[in-house]
C-alpha positions in Angstrom: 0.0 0.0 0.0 1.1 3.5 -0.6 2.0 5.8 2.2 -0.8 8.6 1.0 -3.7 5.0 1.3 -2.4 4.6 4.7 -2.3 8.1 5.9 -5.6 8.8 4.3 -6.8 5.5 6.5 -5.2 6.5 9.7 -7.0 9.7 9.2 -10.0 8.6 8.4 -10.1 6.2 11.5 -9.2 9.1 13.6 -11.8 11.0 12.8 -14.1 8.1 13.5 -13.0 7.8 16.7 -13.9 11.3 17.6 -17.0 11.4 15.9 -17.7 8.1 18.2 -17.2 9.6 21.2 -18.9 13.4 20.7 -22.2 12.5 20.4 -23.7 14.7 22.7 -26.3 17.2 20.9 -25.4 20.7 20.8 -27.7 23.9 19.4 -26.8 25.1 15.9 -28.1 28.7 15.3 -27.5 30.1 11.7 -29.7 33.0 10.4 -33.1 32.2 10.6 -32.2 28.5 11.5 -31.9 26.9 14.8 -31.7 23.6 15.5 -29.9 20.6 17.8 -27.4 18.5 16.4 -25.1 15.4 17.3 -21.7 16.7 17.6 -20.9 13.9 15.5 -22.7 15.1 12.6 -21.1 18.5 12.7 -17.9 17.3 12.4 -18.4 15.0 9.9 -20.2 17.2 7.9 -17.2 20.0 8.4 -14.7 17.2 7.4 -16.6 16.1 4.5 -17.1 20.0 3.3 -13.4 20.7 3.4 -12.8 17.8 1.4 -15.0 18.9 -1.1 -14.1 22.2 -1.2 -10.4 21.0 -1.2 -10.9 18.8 -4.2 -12.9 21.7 -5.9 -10.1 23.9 -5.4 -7.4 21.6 -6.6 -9.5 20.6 -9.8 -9.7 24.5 -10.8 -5.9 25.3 -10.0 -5.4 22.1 -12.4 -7.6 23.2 -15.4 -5.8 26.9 -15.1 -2.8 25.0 -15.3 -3.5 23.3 -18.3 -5.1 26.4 -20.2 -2.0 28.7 -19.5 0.3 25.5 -20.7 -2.1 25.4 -23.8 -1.4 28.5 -24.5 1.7 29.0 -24.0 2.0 25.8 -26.6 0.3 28.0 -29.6 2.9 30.9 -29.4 
């Protein structure tokens, strides 16, 4: 296995773990919007959005890249 697949596991076991034992509901006020939620699901749901937003990120800094190399080709 590659050392990224077994960081990405450890990491993800980690997190589990903590979910696991913050399950305690807390009170989530946002605008309008209030509600009680596991403390679980908020971190999960933070993790999950930073990794999504990560990925989103890395896939436009990539498709930059390869337009300014595509140009860069035609001159």
């Amino acid at each position: 296995m590659s050392a990224r697949l077994i960081t990405l596991i450890i990491l993800v076991i980690i997190i589990l773990i903590y979910v696991l034992y913050n399950t305690q509901p807390v009170e989530v006020k946002f605008l309008f919007w209030e509600t009680q939620v596991s403390k679980a699901l908020i971190t999960l749901g933070s993790f999950l959005a930073g990794i999504i937003l990560g990925l989103i990120v890395a896939k436009i800094d990539q498709l930059n890249k390869e337009r300014k190399k595509r140009s860069l080709q035609k001159q």
